[in-house]
C-alpha positions as CSV (number, residue, x, y, z in Angstrom):
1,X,36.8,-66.4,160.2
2,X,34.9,-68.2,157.5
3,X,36.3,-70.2,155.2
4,X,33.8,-69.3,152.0
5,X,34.4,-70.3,148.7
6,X,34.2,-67.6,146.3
7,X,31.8,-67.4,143.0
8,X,31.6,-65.9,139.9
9,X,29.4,-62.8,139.6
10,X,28.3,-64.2,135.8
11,X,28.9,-67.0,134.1
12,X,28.3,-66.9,130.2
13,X,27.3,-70.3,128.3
14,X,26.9,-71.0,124.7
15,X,26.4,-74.6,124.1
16,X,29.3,-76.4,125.8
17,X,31.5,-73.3,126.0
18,X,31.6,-71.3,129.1
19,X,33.5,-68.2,130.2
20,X,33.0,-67.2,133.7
21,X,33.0,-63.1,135.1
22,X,35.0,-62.2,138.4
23,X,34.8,-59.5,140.6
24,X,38.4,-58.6,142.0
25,X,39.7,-55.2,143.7
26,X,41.6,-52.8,141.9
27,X,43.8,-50.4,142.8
28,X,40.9,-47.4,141.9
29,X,37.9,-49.7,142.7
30,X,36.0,-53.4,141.9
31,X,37.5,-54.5,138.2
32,X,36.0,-57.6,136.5
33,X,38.3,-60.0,134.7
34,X,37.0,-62.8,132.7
35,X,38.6,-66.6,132.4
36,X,39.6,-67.7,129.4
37,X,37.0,-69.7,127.4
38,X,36.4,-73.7,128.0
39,X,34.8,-76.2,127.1
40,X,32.9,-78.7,128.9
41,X,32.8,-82.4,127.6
42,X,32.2,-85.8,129.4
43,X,34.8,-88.9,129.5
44,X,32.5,-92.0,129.2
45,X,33.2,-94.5,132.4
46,X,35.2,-96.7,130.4
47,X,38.0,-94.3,129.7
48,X,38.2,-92.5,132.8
49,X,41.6,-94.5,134.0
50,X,39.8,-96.1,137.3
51,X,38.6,-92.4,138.3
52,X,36.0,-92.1,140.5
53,X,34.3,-89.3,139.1
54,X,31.4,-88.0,137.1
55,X,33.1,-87.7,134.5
56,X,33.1,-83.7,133.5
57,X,36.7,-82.1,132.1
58,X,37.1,-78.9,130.8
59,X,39.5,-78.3,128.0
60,X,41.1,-74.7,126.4
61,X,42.0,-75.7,123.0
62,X,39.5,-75.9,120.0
63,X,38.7,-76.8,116.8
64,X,37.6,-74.9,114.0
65,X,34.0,-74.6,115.0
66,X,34.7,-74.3,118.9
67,X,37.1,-71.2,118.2
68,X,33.5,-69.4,116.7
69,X,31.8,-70.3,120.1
70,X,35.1,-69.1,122.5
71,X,34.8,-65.9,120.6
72,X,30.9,-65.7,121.2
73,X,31.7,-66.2,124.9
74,X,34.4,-63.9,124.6
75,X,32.3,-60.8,123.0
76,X,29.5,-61.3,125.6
77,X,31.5,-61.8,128.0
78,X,33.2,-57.9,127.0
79,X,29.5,-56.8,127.0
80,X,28.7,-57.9,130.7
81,X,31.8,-55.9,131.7
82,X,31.0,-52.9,130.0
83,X,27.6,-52.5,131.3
84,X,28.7,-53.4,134.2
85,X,31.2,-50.5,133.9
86,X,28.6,-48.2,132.6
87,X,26.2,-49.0,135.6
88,X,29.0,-48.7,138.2
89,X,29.5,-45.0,136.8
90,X,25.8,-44.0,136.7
91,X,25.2,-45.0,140.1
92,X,28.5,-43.2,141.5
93,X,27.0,-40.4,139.2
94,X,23.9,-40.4,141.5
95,X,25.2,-41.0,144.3
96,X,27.8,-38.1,144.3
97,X,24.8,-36.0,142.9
98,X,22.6,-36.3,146.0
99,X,25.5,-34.4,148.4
């Protein structure tokens, strides 16, 4: 048994804000889910509290201007998985059609 980490099938990035796309099984089939919108910023060395890190957080809370981006992310992020949907259909659509 391998021990394999698993990925996102998509990841959506405006700027700093990212939303990533997962494949998951469903009780009628694949479903995608999306994670909730974050935002990726860097904690210069000298505040990192003796970390030894690079640096990189992510955080879910935004201002103002960051909530336009998270919904961005958000609405392309409903896009993906509605073509997705759509292509899933069409090819179970041709499939079934060929028997």
């Amino acid at each position: 048994m391998t021990n394999k980490k698993e990925k996102p099938i998509h990841q959506i990035k405006i700027g700093r804000m990212r939303c990533s796309i997962w494949k998951d099984k469903g009780e009628y089939g694949p479903i995608l889910k999306a994670t909730s919108p974050v935002l990726v910023y860097r904690v210069p060395e000298e505040k990192r509290k003796g970390k030894k890190d690079n640096g990189w957080r992510e955080r879910t809370f935004f201002n103002r201007e960051e909530t336009l981006l998270a919904g961005q992310v958000l609405s392309r992020a409903f896009e993906f998985i509605a073509d997705y949907a759509t292509d899933e259909a069409a090819s179970d659509e041709s499939a079934t059609a060929g028997n």
